[in-house]
C-alpha positions in Angstrom: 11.8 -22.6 15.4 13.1 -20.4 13.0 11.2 -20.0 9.5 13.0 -18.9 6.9 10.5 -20.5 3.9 9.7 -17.8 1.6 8.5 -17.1 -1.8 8.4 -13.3 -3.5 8.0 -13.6 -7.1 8.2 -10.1 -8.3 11.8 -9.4 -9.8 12.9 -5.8 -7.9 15.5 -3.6 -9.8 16.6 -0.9 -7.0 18.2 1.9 -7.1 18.7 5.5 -8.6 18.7 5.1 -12.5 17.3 1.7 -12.4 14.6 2.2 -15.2 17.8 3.3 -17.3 20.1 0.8 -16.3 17.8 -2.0 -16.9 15.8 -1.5 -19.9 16.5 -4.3 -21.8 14.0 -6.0 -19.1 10.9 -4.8 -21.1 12.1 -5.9 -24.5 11.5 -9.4 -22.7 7.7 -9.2 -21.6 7.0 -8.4 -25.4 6.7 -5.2 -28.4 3.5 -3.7 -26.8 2.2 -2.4 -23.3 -0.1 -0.2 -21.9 0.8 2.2 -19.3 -1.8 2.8 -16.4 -1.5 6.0 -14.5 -3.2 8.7 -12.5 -3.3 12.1 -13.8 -0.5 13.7 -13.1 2.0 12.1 -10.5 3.3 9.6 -13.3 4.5 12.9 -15.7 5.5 15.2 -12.8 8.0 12.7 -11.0 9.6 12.1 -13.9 8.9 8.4 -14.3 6.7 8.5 -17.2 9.6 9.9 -19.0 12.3 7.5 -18.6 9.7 4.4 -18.9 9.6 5.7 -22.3 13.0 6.6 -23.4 13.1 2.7 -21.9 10.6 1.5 -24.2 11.7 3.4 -27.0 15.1 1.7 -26.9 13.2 -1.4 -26.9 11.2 -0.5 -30.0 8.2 -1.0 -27.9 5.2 1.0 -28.7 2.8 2.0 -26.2 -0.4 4.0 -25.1 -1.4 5.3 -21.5 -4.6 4.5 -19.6 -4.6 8.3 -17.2 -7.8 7.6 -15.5 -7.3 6.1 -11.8 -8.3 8.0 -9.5 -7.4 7.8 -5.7 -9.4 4.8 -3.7 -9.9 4.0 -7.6 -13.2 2.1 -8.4 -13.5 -1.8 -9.6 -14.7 -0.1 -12.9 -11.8 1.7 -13.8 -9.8 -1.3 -12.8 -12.1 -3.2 -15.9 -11.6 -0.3 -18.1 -8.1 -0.7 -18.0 -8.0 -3.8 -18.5 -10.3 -3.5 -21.7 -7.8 -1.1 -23.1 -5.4 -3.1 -22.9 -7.3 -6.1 -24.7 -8.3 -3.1 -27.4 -4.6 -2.9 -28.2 -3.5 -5.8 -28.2 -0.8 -5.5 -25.3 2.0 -7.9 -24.2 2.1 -6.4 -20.9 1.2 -3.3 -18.4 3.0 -1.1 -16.6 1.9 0.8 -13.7 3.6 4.1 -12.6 2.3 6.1 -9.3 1.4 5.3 -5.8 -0.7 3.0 -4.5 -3.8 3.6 -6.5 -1.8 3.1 -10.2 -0.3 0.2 -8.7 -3.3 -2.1 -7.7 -5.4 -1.0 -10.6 -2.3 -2.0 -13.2 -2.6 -5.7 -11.5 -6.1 -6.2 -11.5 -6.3 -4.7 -14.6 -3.7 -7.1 -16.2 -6.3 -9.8 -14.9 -9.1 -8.5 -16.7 -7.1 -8.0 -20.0 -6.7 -11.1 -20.1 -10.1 -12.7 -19.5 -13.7 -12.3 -20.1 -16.2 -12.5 -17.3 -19.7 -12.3 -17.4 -19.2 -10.3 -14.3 -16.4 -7.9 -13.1 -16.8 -9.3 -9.5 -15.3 -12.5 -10.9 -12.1 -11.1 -10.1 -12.7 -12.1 -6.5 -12.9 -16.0 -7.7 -9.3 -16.8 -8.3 -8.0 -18.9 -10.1 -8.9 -17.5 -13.0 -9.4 -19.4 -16.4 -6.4 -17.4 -17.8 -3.4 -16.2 -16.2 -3.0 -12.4 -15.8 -0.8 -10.3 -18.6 2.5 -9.3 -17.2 2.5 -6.4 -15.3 5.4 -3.9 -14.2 5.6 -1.4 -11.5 7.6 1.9 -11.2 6.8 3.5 -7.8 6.4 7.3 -7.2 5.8 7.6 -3.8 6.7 5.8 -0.6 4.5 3.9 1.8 2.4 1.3 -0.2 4.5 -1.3 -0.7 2.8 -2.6 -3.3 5.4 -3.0 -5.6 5.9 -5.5 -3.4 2.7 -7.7 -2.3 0.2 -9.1 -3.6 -3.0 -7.2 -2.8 -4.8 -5.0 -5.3 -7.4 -2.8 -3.4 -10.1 -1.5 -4.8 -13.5 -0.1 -4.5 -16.5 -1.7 -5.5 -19.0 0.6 -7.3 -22.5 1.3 -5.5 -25.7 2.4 -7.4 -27.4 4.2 -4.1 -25.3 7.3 -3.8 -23.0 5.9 -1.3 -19.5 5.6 -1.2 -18.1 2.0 -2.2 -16.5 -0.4 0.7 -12.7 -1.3 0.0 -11.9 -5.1 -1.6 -8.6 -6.5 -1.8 -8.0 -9.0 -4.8 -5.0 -11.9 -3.8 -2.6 -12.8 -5.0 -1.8 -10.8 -7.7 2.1 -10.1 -7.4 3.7 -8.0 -10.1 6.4 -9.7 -12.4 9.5 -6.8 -11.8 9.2 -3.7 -10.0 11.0 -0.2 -10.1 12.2 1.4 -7.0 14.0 5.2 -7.8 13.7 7.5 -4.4 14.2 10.2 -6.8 10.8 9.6 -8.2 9.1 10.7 -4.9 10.9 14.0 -4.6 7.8 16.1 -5.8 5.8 15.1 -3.2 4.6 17.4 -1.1 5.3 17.5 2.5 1.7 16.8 3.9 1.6 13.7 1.6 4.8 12.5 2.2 4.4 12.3 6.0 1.2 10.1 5.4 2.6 8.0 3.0 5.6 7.5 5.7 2.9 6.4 7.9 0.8 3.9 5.6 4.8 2.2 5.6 4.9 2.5 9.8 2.2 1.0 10.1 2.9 -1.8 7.7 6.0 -2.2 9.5 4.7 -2.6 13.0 0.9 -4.3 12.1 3.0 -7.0 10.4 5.8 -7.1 13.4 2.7 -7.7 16.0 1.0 -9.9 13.6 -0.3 -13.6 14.8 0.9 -14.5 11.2 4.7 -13.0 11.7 7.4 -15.1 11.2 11.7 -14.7 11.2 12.1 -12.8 8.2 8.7 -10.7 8.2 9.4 -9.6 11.2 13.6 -8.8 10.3 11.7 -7.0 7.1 9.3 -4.6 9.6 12.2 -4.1 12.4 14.2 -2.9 9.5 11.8 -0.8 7.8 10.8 1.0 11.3 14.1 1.5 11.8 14.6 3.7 8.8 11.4 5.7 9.0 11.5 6.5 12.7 15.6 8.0 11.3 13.2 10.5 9.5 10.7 10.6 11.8 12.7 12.1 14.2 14.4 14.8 11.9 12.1 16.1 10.0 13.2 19.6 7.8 11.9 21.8 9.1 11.9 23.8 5.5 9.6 20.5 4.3 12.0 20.2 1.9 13.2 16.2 2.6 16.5 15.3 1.6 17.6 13.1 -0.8 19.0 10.3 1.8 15.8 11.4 3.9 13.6 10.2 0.6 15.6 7.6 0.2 15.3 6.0 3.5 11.6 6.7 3.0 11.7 4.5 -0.4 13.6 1.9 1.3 11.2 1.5 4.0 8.4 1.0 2.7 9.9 -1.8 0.5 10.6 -3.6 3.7 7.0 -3.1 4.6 5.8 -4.3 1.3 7.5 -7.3 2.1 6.6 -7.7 5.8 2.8 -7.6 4.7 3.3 -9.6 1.6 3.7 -12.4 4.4 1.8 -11.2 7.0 -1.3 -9.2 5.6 -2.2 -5.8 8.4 -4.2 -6.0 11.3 -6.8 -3.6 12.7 -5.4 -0.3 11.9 -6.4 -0.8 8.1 -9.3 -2.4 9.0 -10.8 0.2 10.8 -9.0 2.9 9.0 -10.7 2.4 5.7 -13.8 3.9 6.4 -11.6 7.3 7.0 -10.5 6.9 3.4 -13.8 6.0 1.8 -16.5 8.0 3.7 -14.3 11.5 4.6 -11.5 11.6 2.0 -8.4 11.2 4.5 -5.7 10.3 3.5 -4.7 6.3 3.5 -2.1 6.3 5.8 -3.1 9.2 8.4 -6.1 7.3 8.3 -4.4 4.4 9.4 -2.1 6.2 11.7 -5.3 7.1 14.0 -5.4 3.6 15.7 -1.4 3.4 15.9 -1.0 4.1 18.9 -3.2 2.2 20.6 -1.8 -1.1 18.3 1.3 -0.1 19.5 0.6 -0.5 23.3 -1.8 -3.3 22.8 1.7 -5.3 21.0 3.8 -4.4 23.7 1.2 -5.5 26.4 0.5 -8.9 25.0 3.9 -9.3 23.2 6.3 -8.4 25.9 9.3 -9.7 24.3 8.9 -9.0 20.6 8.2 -5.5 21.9 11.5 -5.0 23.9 13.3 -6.0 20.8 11.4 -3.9 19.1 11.9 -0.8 21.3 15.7 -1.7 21.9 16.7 -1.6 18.1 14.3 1.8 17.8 16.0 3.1 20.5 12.8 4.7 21.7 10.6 4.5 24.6 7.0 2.9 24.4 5.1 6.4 25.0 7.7 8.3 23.2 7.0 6.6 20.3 3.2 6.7 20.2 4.0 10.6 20.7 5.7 10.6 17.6 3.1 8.6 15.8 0.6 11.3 17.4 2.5 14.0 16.5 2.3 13.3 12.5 -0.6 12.2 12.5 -2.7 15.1 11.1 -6.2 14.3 12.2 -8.9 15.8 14.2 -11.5 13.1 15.4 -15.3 14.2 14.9 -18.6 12.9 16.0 -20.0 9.6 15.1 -23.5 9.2 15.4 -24.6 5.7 16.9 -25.9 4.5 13.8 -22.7 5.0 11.8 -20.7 3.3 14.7 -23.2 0.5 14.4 -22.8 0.1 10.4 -19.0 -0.1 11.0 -19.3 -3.0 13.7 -21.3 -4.4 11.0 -18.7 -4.1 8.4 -15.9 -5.2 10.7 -17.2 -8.1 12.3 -16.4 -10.7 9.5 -12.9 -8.8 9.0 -9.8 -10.7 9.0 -7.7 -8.5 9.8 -9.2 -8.4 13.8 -8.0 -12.2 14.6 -4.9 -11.9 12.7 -3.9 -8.3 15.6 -2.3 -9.6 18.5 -4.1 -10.0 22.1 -6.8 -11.7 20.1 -8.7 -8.5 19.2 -12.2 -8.5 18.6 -15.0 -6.3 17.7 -15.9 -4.9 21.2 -12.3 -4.0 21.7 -13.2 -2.2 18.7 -16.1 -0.3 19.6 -14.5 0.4 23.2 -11.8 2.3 20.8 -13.8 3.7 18.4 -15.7 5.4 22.1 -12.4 6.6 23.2 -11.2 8.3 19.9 -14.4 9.3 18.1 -16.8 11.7 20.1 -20.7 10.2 19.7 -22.5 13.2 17.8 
């Protein structure tokens, strides 16, 4: 049976100017905001300056939280949130990639209550409802303009690195989408962003949890990223229909995942991103491929759909995937491999993969990609 129930809060204004064009929007969510950004991506893309000229126009004063760093800790997410109770703000607006993103919406949850602890957050509903919150993408494979999920990583007090959480639902009131805000990206992050978006797109296609229009969202999405995918400048200089296929996709897989949530790759990919400082979506990217046969094995007629409207052959694709992925495996020592199993045997994100994955598929791929040191 077809589904076609669906429910996407976030009001998206789309399109090259659309901060301009549409600026009356933030006179509406009140005369004061903070703005939440990393340290320089906001500036250099150009964003931060036309979000305020926009505010300006509005009469809307403003001051900018600069702090969030990249897999941005559950503290700074608080300490945004403080600010914004410090100055008294109506609403927040995030500008960046993923990192600004999520911390702007946990952070508009925090400005708006007081817990006795931070890790509250996880205990929705909360006894007030979030400030609004506004997002003006700069770069294009989150989605998160899009869904729901904040992640974020919890602080530790031994010396090692923090394990990724993801607060739900925390959907943004409007979002921003201008390609032209992702033009100073550099190649190398570009390409991994493209592939946090790919795999969006075909986690959520293979997904127990798909349904009609997630999966129309990821077919679509693919579609336009595998376009790039396949003509890549060879100058690294991306064009601007290139960048804004790129910005287009990863909308779609904003919204595939928004219904669908991700399956193993992210799961097992965090740890790349937390422990070794890879990038999100390369990190990701590493357990494509075999996600990609394991969907076409135990979903043989999703995947020829899939395949037919790619226009692309099974191991052709997983070459591509391969080929952009920029990542040298390195030994794992059997106690690391064991702390992982640990870590992923309560995941989610296993049962919800198709060919009902479990944790000793897992380790059997973690043997074939990861030599044991």
């Amino acid at each position: 049976m077809l589904n076609l129930s669906y429910w996407m809060p976030t009001k998206i204004f789309y399109g090259k100017g659309c901060v301009e064009e549409n600026k009356d929007y933030f006179s509406s969510l009140g005369k004061k905001c903070l703005i939440v950004t990393g340290k320089s991506s906001a500036k250099r893309s150009g964003a931060l300056d036309d979000v305020i000229r926009a505010l300006g126009a509005g009469h809307i004063s403003y001051e900018i939280f600069d702090e969030v760093e990249q897999n941005p800790l559950l503290s700074t997410y608080f300490r945004a949130g403080e600010k914004a109770k410090e100055i008294g703000a109506d609403f927040l607006i995030g500008i960046g990639g993923g990192s600004p993103l999520d911390a702007v919406k946990s952070a508009a949850v925090f400005a708006a209550n007081d817990f006795a602890d931070r890790m509250e957050i996880y205990q929705p509903p909360y006894p007030n409802r979030p400030l609004p919150c506004v997002l003006v993408g700069t770069t294009a494979g989150t989605g998160s303009e899009v869904t729901q999920y904040s992640v974020l990583t919890v602080d530790t007090t031994d010396g090692k690195p923090g394990r990724k959480q993801t607060v739900k639902p925390l959907f943004a009131d409007a979002c921003f989408g201008d390609y032209r805000y992702t033009q100073s990206l550099p190649e190398r992050f570009t390409i991994s962003t493209a592939l946090d978006a790919f795999c969006h797109c075909i986690e959520s296609y293979f997904s127990t949890k798909a349904d009609t229009l997630s999966e129309l969202f990821a077919r679509e999405g693919a579609k336009l990223l595998l376009d790039v995918f396949l003509d890549l400048p060879k100058d690294g200089q991306f064009t601007p229909k290139q960048r804004e296929k790129l910005y287009a996709a990863s909308i779609y897989g904003g919204l595939a995942i928004a219904r669908t949530g991700t399956c193993y790759c992210h799961a097992m990919g965090y740890f790349l991103s937390e422990e070794y400082e890879v990038p999100h979506g390369t990190a990701c990217a590493v357990f494509l491929p075999s996600f990609l046969k394991l969907g076409c094995e135990t979903e043989g007629k999703k995947a020829d759909q899939l395949l037919f409207e790619l226009d692309i052959r099974l191991s052709e694709l997983c070459d591509v995937v391969e080929n952009l992925t920029d990542f040298t495996p390195f030994p794992l020592s059997e106690e690391q491999r064991e702390e992982l199993y640990r870590l992923w045997s309560s995941s989610d994100k296993f049962s919800t993969s198709p060919g009902e994955f479990t944790i000793e598929d897992a380790k059997a791929l973690m043997d074939e990609i990861f030599p044991v040191a």
